[in-house]
N, C-alpha and C positions, 0 to 999 in steps of 0.2 A: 845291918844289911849285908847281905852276900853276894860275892864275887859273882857274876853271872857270867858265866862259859860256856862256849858252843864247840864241839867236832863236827864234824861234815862228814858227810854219804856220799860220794861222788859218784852218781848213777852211773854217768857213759862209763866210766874206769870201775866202777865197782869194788872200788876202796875207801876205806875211813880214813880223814886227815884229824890230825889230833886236835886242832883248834880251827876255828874258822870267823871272820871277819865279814860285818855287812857292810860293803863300802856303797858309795852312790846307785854305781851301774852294773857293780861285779862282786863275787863275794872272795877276799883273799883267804887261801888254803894256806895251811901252814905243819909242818910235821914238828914231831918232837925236838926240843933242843936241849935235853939233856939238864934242863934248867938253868942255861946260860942265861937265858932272857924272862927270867922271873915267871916261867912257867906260860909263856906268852905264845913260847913256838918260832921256828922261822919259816919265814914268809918263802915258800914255792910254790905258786900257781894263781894265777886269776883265772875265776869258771864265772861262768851264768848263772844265775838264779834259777833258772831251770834245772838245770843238774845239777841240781846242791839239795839235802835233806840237811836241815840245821838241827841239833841234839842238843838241849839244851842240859847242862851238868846239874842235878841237885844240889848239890852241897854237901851230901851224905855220904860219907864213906865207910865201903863194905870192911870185912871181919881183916882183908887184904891191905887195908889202908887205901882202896880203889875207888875214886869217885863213882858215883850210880850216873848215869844220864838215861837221858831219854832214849829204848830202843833198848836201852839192857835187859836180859833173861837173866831174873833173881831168882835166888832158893831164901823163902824168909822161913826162918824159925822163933813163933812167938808164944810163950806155955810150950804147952804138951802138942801146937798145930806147925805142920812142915807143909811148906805149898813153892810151887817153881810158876811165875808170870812174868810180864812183860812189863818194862814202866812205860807207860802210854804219856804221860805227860806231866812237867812238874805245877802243883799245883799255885805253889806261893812265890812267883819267878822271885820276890824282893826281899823274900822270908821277914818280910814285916807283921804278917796274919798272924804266928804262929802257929801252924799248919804244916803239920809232918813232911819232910818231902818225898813221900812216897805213898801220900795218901792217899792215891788214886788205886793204889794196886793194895793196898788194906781195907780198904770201905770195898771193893771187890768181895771180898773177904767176909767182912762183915765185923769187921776190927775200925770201931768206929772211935774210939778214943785216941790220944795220942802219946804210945805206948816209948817206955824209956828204954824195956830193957828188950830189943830186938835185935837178932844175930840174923845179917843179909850177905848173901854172896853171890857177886855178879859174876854168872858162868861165862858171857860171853853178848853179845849185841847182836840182834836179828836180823842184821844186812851183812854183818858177814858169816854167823853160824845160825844161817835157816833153819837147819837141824837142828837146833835148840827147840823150835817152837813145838816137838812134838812132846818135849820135857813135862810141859806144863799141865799142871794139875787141877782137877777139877776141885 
C-alpha cells in the first residue's frame, strides 16, 4: 500500500503548499521542511475547505525523481509516441488494484495496458503554470 499525500491550491493566495492535512473543520497547510519531518512538512496555515484544491500525489515518480500529483502537466514518452497532458486524477488512491498511477492520462491515449518502461516528466502543475496547458497535445 502507498503513502497517500496531498499539496494544496490555495485559491484566495493562489499558491501551492507542499503538503496539506484534512482536519475536522479546517484543512492544515504546511510548506516544505527540508525533510526534517519525514517528509510531512511544517505546519503554517489553517484555511477552509473552500479554498483548498487537495492534489493527491501518485506515487510515481518523474525521470527527476519528482512525485506526479494530481494537476501536473506531463510530457510521457512511451515507444516511438511523445504526448504532454494533465493528470486529472489518481486512479488506485491505495495502489491495491494494480493500476498504473497515471492511468487516466494513458487510456486518454489509448495505451491501455500497464506499460513498465515509461519515461514521464512533470513540466510543472496547472494552478501555477496555466501556460502549460497550451503544451498539450492532441
Amino acid at each position: 500500500m502507498k503513502d497517500i499525500k496531498f499539496r494544496v491550491w490555495h485559491k484566495k493566495e493562489e499558491r501551492m503548499y507542499y503538503r496539506g492535512y484534512q482536519k475536522w473543520l479546517w484543512a492544515l497547510l504546511c510548506e516544505d521542511d527540508g525533510g526534517d519531518n519525514d517528509g510531512r512538512g511544517r505546519p503554517v496555515k489553517r484555511a477552509s475547505y473552500a479554498d483548498c484544491v487537495f492534489l493527491e500525489g501518485s506515487g510515481y515518480l518523474d525521470v527527476n525523481h519528482r512525485e506526479v500529483f494530481e494537476g501536473d502537466v506531463v510530457r510521457v514518452r512511451y515507444k516511438d509516441r511523445e504526448f504532454t497532458d494533465v493528470v486529472d486524477s489518481v486512479p488506485d488512491m491505495f495502489g491495491s488494484r494494480g493500476v498504473h498511477p497515471l492511468d487516466t492520462v494513458l487510456r486518454k491515449r489509448g495505451i491501455t495496458s500497464n506499460p513498465q518502461i515509461l519515461e514521464v516528466e512533470v513540466l510543472g502543475n496547472q494552478y501555477e503554470r496555466p501556460d502549460l496547458l497550451s503544451r498539450i497535445t492532441a
